[in-house]
KEKE-3310 file (N, C-alpha, C; in steps of 0.2 Angstrom, whole numbers, plus 5000, padded with zeros to 4 digits):
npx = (5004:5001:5003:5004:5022:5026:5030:5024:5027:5029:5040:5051:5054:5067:5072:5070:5077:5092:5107:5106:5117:5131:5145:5154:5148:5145:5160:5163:5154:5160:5171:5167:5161:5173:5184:5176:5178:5190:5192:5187:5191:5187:5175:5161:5142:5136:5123:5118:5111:5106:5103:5099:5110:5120:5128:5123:5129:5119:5118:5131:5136:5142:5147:5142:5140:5144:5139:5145:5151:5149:5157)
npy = (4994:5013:5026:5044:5048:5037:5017:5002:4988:4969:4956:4943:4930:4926:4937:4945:4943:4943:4954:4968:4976:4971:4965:4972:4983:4989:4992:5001:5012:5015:5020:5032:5038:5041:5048:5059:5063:5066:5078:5087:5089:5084:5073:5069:5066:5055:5054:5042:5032:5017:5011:4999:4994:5001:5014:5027:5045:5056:5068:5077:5081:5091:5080:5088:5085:5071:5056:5050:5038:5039:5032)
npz = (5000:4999:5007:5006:5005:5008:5006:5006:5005:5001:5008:5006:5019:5014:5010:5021:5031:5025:5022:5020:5014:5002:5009:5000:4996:5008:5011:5004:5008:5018:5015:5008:5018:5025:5015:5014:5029:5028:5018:5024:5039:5049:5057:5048:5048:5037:5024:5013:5000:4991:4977:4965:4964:4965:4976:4982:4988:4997:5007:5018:5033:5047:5064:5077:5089:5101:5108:5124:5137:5151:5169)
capx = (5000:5005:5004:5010:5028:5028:5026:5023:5031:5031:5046:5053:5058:5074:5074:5070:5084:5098:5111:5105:5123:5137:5155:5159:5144:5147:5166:5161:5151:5165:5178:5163:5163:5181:5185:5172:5181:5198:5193:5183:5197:5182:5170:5155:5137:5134:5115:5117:5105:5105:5098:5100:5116:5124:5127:5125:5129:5115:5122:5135:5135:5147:5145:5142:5139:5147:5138:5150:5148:5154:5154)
capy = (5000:5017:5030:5048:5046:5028:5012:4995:4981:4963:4952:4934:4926:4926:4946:4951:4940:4945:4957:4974:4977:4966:4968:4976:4990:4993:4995:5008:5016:5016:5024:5036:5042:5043:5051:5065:5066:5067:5080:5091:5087:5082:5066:5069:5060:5056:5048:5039:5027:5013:5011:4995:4991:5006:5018:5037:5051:5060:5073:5076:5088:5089:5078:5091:5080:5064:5053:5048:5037:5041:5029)
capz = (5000:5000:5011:5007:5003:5012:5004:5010:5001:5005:5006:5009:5025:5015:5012:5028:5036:5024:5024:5016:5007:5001:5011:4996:4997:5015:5012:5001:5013:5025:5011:5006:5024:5026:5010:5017:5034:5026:5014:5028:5042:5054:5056:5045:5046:5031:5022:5007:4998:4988:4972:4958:4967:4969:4982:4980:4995:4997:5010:5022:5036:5052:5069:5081:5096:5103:5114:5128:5142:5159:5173)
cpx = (5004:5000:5006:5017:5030:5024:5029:5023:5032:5038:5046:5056:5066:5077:5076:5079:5091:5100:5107:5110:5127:5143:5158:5155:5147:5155:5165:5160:5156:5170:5175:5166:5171:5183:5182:5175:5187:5197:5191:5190:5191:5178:5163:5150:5137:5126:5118:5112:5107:5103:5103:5105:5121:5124:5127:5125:5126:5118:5125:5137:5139:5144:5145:5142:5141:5144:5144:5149:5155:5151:5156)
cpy = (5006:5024:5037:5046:5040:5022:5005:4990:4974:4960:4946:4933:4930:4932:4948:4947:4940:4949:4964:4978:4971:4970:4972:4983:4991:4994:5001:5013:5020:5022:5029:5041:5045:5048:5059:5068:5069:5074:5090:5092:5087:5076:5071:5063:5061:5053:5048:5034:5023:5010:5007:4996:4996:5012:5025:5043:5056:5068:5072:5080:5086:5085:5084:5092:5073:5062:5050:5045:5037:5035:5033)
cpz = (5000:5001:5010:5003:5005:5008:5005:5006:5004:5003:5007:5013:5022:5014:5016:5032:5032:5023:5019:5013:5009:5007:5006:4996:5002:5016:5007:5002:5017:5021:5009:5014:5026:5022:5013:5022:5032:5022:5020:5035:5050:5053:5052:5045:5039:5029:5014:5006:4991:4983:4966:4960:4966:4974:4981:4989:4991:5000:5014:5029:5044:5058:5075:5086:5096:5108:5117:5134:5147:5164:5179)
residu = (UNK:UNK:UNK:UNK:UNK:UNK:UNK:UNK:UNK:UNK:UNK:UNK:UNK:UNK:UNK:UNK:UNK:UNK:UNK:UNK:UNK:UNK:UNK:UNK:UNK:UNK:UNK:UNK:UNK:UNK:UNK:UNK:UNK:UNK:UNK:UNK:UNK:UNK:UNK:UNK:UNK:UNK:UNK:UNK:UNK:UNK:UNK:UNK:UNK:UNK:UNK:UNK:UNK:UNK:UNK:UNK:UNK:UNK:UNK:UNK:UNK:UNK:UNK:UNK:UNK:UNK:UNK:UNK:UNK:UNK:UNK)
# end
């Protein structure tokens, strides 16, 4: 169904319980974000997305807060 901007897609058992990138997309990821930090000389969120097996950054914008745990 679909809602608004939202829509509801069925999947298979074996969808839902495997991985939503390869080790080679998620190293991608990793090198996306990095490349980003290194160019900025700070950690960056980044959001990217997924589309027919490629990855695209959408935006990038700086981490401004670090959660930190104190005991």
């Amino acid at each position: 169904s679909n809602h608004g901007f939202t829509e509801t897609v069925e999947t298979s058992e074996r969808e839902r319980k495997s991985a939503p990138l390869t080790d080679a997309q998620a190293m991608h990821v990793a090198e996306m974000a990095l490349r980003v930090a290194e160019s900025y000389g700070v950690p960056y969120d980044i959001e990217w997305a997924r589309y027919a097996d490629k990855i695209y950054l959408l935006q990038a914008r700086p981490i401004t807060s670090f959660a930190v745990d104190v005991e």
